[in-house]
C-alpha positions in Angstrom: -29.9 -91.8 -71.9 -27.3 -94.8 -73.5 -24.5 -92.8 -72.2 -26.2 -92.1 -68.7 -27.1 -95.8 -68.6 -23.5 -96.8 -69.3 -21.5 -94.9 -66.7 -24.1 -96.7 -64.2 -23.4 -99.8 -65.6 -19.6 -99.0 -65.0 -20.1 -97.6 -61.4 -22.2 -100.6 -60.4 -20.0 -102.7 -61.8 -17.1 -101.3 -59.6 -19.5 -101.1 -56.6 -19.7 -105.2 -57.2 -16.0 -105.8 -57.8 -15.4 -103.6 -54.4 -17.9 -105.2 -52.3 -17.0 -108.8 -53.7 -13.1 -108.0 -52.9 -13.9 -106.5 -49.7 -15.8 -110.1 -48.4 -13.1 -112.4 -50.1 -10.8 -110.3 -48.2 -12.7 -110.5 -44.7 -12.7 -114.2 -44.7 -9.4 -114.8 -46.6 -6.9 -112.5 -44.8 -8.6 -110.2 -42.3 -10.3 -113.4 -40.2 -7.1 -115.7 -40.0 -4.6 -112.8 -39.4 -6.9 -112.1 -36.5 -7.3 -115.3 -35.2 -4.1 -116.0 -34.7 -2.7 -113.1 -33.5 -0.7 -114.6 -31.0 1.6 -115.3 -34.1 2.2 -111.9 -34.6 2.0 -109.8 -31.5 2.6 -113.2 -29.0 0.5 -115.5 -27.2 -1.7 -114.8 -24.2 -2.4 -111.2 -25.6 -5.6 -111.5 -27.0 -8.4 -114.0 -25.5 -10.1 -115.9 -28.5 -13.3 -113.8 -27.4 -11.5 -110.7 -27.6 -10.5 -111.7 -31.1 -13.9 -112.3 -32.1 -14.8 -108.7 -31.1 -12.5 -107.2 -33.4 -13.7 -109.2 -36.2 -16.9 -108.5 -35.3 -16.0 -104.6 -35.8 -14.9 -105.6 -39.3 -17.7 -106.8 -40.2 -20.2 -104.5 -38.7 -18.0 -102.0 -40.8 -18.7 -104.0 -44.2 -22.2 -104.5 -43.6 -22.8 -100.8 -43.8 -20.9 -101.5 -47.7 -23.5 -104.8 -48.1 -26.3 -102.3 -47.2 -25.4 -100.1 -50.0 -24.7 -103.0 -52.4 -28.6 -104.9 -52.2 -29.8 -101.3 -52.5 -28.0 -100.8 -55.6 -28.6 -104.2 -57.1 -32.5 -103.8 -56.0 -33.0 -100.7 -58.2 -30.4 -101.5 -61.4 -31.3 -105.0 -61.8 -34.7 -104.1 -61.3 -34.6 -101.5 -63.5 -33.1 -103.7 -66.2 -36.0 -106.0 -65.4 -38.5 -103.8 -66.0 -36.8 -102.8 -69.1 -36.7 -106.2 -70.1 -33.2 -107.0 -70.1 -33.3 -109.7 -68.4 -31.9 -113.4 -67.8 -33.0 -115.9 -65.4 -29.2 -116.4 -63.8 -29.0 -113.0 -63.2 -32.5 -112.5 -61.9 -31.5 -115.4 -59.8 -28.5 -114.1 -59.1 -29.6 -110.7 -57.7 -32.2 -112.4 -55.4 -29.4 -114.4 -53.9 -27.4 -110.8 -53.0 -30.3 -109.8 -51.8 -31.7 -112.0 -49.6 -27.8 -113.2 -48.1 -27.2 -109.6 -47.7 -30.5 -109.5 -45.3 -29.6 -112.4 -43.7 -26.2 -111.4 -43.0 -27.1 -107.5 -41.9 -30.9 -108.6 -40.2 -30.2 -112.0 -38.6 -27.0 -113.0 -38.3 -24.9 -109.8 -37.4 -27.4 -109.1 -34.9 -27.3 -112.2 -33.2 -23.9 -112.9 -32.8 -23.3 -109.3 -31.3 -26.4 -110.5 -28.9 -24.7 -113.5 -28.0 -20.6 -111.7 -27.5 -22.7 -109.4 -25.2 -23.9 -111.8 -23.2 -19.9 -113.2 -22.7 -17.4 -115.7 -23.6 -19.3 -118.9 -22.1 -22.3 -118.3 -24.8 -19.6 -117.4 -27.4 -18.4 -120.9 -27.1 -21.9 -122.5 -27.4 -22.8 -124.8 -30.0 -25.8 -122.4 -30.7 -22.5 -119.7 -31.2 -20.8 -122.2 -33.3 -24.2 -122.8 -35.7 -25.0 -119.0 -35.8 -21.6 -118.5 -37.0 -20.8 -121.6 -39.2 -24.5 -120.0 -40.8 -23.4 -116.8 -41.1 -19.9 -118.1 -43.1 -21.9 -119.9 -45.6 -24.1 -117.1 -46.3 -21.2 -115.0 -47.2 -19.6 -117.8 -49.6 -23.5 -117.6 -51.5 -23.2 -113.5 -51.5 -19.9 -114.0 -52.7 -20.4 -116.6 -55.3 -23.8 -114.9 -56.4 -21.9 -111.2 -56.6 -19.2 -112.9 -59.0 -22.0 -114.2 -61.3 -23.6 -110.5 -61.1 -20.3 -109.1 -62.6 -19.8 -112.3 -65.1 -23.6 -111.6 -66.3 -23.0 -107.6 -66.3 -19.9 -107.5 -67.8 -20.9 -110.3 -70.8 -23.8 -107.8 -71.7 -22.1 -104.5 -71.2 -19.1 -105.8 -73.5 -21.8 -106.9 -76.6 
């Protein structure tokens, strides 16, 4: 079962180091490359509402990854839990992946398509603007709290 245990460890821990690359990524390269395309292709091409629908694409792609990702952290940190391996950062931590990763998939994602359906005047509402600026921050709390996952994972795996 040890040896079992450990190549779960390992592919979790890879699941984590994908997923936590894959949203520094979205917000560090992906969302300004995008957002000023006219840089790169030339001005006037793209509206900045059509811009916002392709990143919007992007990240309705990666929330099918975030799905997978609080499934997996539900069931091996709660294993470990219930084997009483546990720690209160990582408990802490795993909440926090959890619930952003609802937020992000249940509230937010859903709402921002809602509003780009409903056109470019309600895409440059200040409700829009909150929504988003929400949605931002809840990523940089996945992201920090997926990072502290991996610290916490890798210090016990490497005992």
């Amino acid at each position: 079962m040890k040896t079992k245990f450990r190549i779960a460890t390992m592919a979790y821990l890879i699941l984590l180091g994908v997923t936590l690359g894959a949203v520094l990524f979205a917000g560090a390269v992906t969302a300004p490359v995008i957002f000023n395309a006219g840089k790169y292709i030339g001005e006037g091409v793209l509206t900045h509402y059509q811009e916002g629908l392709l990143m919007t694409q992007n990240f309705k792609m990666l929330s099918y990854l975030i799905n997978v990702v609080m499934i997996s952290v539900f069931l091996y940190e709660g294993y470990k839990y219930k084997m009483f391996e546990r720690d209160k950062l990582t408990t802490a931590s795993a909440l926090l992946v959890i619930m952003t990763g609802a937020l992000f998939n249940f509230y937010y994602l859903p709402d921002i398509l809602d509003m780009q359906l409903a056109g470019p005047a309600m895409t440059a509402s200040e409700q829009f603007v909150n929504t988003h600026k929400g949605s931002e921050l809840d990523f940089k709390i996945m992201a920090l709290a997926i990072l502290v996952l991996i610290i916490q994972n890798m210090r016990k795996a490497c005992k």
